[in-house]
ROLOBA-954978 format. One record per residue (C-alpha): residue number from 1; residue in one letter; x, y, z. Coordinates in nm, 3 decimals, decimal comma. Layout:
<pt><seq>NUM</seq><type>A</type><u>X</u><v>Y</v><w>Z</w></pt>
...
% end
This chain:
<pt><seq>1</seq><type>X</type><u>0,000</u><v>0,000</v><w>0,000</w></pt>
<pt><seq>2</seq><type>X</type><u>0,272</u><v>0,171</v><w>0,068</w></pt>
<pt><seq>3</seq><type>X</type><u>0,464</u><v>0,133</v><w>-0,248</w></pt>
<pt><seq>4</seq><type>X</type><u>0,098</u><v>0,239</v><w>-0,430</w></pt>
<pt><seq>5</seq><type>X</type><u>0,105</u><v>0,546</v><w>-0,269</w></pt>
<pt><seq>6</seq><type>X</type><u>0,481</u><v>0,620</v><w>-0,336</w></pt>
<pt><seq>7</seq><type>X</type><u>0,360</u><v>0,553</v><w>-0,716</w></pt>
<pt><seq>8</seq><type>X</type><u>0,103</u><v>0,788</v><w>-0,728</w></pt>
<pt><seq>9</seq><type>X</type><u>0,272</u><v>1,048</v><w>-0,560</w></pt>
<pt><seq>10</seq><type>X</type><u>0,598</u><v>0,990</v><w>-0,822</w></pt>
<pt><seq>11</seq><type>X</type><u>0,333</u><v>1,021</v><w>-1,097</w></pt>
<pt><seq>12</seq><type>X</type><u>0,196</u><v>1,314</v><w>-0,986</w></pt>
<pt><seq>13</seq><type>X</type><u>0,549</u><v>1,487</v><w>-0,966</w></pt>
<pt><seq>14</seq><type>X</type><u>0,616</u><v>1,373</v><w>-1,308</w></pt>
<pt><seq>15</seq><type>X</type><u>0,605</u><v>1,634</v><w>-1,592</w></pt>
<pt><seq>16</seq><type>X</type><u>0,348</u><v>1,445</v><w>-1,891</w></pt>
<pt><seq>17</seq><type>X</type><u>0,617</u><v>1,410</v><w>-2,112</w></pt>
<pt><seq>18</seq><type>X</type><u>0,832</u><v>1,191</v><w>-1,873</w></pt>
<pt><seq>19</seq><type>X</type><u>0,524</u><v>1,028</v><w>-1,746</w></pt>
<pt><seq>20</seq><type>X</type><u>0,467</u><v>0,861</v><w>-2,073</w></pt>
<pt><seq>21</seq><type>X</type><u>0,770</u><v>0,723</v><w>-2,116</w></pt>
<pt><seq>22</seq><type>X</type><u>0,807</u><v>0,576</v><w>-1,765</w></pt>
<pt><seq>23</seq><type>X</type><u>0,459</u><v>0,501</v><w>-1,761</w></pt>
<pt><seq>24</seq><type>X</type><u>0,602</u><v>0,124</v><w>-1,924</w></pt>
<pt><seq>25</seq><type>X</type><u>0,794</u><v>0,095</v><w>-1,628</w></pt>
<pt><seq>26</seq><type>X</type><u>0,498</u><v>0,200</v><w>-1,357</w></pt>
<pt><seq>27</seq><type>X</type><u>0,255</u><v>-0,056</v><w>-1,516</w></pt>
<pt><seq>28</seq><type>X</type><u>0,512</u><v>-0,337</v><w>-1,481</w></pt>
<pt><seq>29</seq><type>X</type><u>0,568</u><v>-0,171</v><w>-1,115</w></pt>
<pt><seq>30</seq><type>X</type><u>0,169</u><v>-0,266</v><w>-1,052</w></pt>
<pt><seq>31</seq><type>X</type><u>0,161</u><v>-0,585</v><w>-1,228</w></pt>
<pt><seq>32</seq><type>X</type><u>0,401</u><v>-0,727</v><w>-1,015</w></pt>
<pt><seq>33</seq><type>X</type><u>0,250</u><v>-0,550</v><w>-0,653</w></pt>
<pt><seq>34</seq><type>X</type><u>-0,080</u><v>-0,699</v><w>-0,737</w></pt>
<pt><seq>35</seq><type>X</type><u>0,069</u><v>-1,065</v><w>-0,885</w></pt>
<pt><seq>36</seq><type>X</type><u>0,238</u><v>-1,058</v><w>-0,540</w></pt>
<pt><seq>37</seq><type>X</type><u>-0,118</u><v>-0,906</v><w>-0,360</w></pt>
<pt><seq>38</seq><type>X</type><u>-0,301</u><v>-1,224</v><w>-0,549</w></pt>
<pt><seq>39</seq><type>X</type><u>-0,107</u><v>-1,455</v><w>-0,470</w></pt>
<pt><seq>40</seq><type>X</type><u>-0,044</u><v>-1,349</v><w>-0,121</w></pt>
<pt><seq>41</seq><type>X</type><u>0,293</u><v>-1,356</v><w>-0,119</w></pt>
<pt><seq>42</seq><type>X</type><u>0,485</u><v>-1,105</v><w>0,124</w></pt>
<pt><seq>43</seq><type>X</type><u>0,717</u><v>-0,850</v><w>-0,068</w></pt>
<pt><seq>44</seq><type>X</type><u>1,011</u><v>-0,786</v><w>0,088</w></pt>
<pt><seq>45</seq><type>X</type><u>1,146</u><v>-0,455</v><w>0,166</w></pt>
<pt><seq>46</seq><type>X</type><u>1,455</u><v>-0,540</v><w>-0,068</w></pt>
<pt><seq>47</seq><type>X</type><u>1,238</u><v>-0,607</v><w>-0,380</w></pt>
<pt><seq>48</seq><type>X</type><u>1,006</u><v>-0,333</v><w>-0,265</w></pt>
<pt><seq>49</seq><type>X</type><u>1,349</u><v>-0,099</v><w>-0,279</w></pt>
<pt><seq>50</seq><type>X</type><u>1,483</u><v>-0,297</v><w>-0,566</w></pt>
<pt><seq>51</seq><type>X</type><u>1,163</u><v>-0,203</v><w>-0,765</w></pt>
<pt><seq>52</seq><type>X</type><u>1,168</u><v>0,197</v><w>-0,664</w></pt>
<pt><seq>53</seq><type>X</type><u>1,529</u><v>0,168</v><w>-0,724</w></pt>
<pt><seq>54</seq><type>X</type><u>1,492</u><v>0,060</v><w>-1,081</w></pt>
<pt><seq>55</seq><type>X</type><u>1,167</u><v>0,305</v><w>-1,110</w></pt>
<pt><seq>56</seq><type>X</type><u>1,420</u><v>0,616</v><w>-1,006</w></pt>
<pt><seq>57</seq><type>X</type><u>1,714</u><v>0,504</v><w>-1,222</w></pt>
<pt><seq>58</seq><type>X</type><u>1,449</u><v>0,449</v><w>-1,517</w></pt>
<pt><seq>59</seq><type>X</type><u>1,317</u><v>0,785</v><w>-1,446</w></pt>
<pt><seq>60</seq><type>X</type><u>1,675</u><v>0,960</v><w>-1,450</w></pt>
<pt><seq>61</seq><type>X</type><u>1,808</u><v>0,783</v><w>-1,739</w></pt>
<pt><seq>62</seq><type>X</type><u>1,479</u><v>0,922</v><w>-1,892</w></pt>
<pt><seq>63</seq><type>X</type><u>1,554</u><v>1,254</v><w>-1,748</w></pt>
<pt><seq>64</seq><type>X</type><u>1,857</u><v>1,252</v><w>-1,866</w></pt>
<pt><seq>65</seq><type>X</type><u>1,774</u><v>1,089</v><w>-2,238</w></pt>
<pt><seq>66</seq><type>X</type><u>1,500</u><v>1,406</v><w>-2,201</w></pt>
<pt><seq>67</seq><type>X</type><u>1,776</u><v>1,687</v><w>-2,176</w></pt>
<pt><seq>68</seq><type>X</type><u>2,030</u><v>1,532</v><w>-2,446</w></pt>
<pt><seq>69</seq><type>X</type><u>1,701</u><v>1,544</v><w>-2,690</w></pt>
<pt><seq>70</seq><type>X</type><u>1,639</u><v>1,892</v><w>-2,552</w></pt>
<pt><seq>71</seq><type>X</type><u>2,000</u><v>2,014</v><w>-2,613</w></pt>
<pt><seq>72</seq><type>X</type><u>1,966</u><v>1,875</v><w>-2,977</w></pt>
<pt><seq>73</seq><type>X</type><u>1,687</u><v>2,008</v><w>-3,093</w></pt>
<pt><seq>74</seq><type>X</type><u>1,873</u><v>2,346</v><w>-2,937</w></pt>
<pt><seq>75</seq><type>X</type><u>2,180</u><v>2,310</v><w>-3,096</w></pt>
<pt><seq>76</seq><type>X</type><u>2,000</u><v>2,192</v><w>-3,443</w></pt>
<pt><seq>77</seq><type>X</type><u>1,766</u><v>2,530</v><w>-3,374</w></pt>
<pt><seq>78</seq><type>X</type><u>2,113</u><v>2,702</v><w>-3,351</w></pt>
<pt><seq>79</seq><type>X</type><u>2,260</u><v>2,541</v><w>-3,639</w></pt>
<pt><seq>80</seq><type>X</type><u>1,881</u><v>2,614</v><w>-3,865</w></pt>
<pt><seq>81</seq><type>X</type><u>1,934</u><v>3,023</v><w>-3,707</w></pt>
<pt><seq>82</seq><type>X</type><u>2,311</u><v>3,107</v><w>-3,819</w></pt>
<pt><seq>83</seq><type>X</type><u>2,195</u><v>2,911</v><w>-4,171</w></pt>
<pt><seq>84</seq><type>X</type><u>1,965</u><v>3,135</v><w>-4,165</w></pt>
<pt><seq>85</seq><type>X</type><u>2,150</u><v>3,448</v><w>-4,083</w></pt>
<pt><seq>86</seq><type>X</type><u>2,397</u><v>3,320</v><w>-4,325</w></pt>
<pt><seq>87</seq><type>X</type><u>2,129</u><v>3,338</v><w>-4,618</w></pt>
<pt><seq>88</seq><type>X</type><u>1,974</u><v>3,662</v><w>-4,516</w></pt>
<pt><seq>89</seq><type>X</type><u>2,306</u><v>3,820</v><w>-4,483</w></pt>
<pt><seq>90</seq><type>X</type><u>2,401</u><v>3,685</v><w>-4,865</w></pt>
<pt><seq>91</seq><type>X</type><u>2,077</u><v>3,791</v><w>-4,972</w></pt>
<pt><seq>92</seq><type>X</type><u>2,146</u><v>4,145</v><w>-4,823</w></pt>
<pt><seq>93</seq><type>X</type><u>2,466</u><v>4,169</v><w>-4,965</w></pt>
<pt><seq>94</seq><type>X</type><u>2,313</u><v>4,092</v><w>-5,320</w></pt>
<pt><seq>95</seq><type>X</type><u>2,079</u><v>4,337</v><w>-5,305</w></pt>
<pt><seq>96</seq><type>X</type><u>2,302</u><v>4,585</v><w>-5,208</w></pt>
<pt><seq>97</seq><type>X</type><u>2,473</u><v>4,512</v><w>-5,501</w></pt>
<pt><seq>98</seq><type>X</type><u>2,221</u><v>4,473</v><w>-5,710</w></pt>
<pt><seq>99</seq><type>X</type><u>2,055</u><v>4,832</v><w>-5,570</w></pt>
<pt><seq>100</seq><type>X</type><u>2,445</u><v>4,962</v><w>-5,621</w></pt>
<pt><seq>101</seq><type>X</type><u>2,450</u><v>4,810</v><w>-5,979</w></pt>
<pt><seq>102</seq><type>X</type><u>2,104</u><v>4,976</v><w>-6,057</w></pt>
<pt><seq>103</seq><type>X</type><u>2,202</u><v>5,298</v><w>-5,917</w></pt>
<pt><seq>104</seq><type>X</type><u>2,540</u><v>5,309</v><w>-6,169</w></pt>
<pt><seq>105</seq><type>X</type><u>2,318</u><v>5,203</v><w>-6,452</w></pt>
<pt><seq>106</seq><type>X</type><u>2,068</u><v>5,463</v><w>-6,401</w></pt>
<pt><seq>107</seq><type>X</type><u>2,310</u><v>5,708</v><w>-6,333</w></pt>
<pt><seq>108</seq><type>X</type><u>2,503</u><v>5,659</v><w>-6,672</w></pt>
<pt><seq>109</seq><type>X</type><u>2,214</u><v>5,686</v><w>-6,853</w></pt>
<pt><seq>110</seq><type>X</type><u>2,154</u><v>6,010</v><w>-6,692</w></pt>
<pt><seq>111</seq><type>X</type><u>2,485</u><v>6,116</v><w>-6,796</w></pt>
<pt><seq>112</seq><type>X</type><u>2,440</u><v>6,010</v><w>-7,147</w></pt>
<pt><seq>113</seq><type>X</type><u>2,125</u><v>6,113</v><w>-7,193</w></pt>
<pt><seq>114</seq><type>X</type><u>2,223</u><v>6,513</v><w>-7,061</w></pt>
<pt><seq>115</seq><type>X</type><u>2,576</u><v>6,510</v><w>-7,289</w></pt>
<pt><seq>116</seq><type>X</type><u>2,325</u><v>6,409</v><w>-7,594</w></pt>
<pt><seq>117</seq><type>X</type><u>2,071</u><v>6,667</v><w>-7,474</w></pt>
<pt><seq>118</seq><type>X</type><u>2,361</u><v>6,931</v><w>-7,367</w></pt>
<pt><seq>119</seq><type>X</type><u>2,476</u><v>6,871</v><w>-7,756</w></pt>
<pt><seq>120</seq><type>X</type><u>2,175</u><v>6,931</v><w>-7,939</w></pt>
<pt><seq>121</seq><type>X</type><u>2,181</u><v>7,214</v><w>-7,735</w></pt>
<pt><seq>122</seq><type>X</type><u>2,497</u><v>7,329</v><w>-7,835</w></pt>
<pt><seq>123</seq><type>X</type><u>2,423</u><v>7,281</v><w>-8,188</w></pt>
<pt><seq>124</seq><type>X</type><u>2,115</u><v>7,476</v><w>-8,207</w></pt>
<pt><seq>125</seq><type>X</type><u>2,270</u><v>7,775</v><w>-8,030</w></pt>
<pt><seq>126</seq><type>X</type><u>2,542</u><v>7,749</v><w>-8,258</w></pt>
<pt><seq>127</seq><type>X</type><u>2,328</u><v>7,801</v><w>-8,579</w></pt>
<pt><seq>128</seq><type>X</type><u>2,134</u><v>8,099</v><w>-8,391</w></pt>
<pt><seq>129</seq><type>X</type><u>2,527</u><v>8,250</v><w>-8,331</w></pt>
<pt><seq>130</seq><type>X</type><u>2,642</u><v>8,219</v><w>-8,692</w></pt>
<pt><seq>131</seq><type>X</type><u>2,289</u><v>8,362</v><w>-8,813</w></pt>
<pt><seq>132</seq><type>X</type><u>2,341</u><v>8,632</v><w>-8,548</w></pt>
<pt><seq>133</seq><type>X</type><u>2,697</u><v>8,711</v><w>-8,708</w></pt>
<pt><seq>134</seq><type>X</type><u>2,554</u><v>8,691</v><w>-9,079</w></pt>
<pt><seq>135</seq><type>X</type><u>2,353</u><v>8,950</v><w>-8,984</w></pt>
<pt><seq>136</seq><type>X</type><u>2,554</u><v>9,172</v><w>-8,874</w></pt>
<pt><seq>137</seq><type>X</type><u>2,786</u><v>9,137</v><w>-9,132</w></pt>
<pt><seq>138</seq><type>X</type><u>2,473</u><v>9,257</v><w>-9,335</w></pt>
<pt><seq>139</seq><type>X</type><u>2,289</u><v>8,959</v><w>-9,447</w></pt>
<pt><seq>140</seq><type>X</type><u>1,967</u><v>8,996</v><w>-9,377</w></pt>
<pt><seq>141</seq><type>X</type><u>1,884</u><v>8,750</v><w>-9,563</w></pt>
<pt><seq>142</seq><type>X</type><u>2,003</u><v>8,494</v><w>-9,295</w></pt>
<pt><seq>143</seq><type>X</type><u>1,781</u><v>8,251</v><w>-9,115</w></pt>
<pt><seq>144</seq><type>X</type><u>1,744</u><v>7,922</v><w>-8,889</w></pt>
<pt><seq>145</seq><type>X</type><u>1,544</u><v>7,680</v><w>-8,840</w></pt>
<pt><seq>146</seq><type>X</type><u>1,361</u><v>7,713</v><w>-8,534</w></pt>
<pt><seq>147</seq><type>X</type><u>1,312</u><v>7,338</v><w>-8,501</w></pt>
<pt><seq>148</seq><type>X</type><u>1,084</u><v>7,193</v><w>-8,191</w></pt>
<pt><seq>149</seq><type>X</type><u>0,845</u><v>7,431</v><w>-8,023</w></pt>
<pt><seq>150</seq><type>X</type><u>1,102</u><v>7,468</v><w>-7,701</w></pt>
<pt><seq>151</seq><type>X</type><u>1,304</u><v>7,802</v><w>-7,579</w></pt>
<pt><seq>152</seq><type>X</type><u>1,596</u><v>7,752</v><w>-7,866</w></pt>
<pt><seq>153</seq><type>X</type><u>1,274</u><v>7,724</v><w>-8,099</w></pt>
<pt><seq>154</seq><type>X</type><u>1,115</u><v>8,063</v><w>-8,002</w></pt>
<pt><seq>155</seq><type>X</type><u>1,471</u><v>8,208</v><w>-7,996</w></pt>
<pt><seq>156</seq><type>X</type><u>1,517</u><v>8,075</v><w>-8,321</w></pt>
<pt><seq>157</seq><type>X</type><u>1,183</u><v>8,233</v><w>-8,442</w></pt>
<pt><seq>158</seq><type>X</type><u>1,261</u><v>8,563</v><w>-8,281</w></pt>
<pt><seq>159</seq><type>X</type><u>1,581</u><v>8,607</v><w>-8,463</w></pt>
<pt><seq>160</seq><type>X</type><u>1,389</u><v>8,491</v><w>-8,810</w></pt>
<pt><seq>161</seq><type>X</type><u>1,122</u><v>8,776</v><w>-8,747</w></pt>
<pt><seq>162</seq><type>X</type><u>1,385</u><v>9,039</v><w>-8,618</w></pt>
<pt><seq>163</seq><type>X</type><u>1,597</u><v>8,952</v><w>-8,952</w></pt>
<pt><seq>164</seq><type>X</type><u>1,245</u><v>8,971</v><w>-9,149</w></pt>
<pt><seq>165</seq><type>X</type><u>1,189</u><v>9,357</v><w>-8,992</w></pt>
<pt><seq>166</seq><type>X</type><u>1,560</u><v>9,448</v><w>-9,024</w></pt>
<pt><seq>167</seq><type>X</type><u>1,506</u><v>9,328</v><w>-9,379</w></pt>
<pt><seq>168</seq><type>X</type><u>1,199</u><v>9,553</v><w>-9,448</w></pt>
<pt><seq>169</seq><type>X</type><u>1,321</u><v>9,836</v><w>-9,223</w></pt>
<pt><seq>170</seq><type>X</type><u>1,647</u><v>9,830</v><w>-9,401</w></pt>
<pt><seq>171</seq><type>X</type><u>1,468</u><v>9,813</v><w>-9,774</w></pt>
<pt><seq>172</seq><type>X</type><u>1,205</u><v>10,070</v><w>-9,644</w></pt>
<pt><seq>173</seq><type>X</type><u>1,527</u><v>10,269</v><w>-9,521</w></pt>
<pt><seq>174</seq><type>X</type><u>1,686</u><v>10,259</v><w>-9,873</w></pt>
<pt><seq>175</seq><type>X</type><u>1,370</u><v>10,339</v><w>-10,045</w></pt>
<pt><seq>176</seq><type>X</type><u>1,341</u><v>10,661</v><w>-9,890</w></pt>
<pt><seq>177</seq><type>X</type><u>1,703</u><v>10,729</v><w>-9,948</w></pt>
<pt><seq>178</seq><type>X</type><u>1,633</u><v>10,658</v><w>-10,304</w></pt>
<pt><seq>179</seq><type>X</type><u>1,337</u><v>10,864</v><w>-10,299</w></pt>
<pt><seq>180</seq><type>X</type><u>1,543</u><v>11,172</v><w>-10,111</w></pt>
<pt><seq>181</seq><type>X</type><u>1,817</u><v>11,156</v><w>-10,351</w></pt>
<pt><seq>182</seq><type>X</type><u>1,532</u><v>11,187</v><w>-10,620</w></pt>
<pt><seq>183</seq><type>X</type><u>1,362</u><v>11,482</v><w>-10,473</w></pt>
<pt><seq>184</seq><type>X</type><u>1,757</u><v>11,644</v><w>-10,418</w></pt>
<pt><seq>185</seq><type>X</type><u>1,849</u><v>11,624</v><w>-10,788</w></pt>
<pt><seq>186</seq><type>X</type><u>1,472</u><v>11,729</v><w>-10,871</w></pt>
<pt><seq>187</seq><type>X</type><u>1,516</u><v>12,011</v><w>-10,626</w></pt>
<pt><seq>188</seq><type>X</type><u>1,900</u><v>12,111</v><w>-10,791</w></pt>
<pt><seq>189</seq><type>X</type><u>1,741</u><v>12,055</v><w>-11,124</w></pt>
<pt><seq>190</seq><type>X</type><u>1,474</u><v>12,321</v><w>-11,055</w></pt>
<pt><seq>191</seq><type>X</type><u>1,650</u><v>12,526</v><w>-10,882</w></pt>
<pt><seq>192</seq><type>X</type><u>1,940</u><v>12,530</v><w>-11,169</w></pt>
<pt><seq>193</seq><type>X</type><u>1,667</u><v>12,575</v><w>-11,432</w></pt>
% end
């Protein structure tokens, strides 16, 4: 009765995980007390100490079995973690070179894309200079093309229109100096007559 209460006391002490794996040894435990209750035979206090004996080294080897599983499953949870860091730290280094990579890329083509633009540029305001030096060298017959509808464009139109009135100012100009020197030799004619 003793040994019964012992029993139920270990089991009650036990965690559930242990219990089910010295449960096995418990049940064999109670076979044998109520065998030796049936058949009336007296159980010595050796066997009964033999028998808790073996219960408690069961139930440490179990323990112990317990905590190696428990350390491996830490140290595999370990292992699975730095893998893991491991990947995420390649991964972050890739796309930090893939974002570095991008930002060249993008960056070149901004560069290209202003020298081409910066050229046309140039170009345009070059044909606006040598107009501008045509006419002042007195060609008023100079002009550009004003091309798309941007600033350089208007520019471009600006100088074709101030060419256009220079052109008619300067012909309106030399039509009244025509028509002056007219009127003077009309004027010294009639006066010499």
């Amino acid at each position: 009765h003793e040994i019964r209460s012992r029993l139920a006391e270990f089991q009650a002490n036990v965690r559930p995980a242990e219990a089910m794996n010295v449960q096995p040894w418990m049940d064999a435990l109670e076979r044998w007390l109520k065998l030796h209750a049936e058949l009336d035979l007296p159980v010595s206090s050796n066997a009964k100490a033999l028998t808790l004996a073996n219960v408690r080294v069961q139930s440490t080897r179990l323990m112990r079995e317990t905590e190696a599983m428990i350390k491996e499953i830490v140290a595999t949870n370990d292992e699975a973690l730095a893998a893991e860091k491991k990947q995420s730290e390649a991964t972050y280094r890739d796309g930090i070179t893939i974002l570095l990579t991008l930002s060249t890329v993008c960056i070149a083509l901004s560069s290209l894309i202003g020298i081409l633009v910066l050229g046309q540029v140039k170009t345009r305001l070059r044909r606006l200079g040598v107009m501008a030096r045509k006419i002042s060298q007195g060609d008023l017959s100079a002009r550009t093309d004003p091309g798309q509808g941007d600033e350089i464009g208007e520019l471009a139109t600006a100088f074709n229109s101030m060419a256009d009135k220079l052109g008619i100012f300067t012909h309106d100009l030399a039509k009244a100096k025509q028509d002056a020197e007219s009127a003077n030799r009309a004027k010294s004619e009639f006066l010499a007559n």
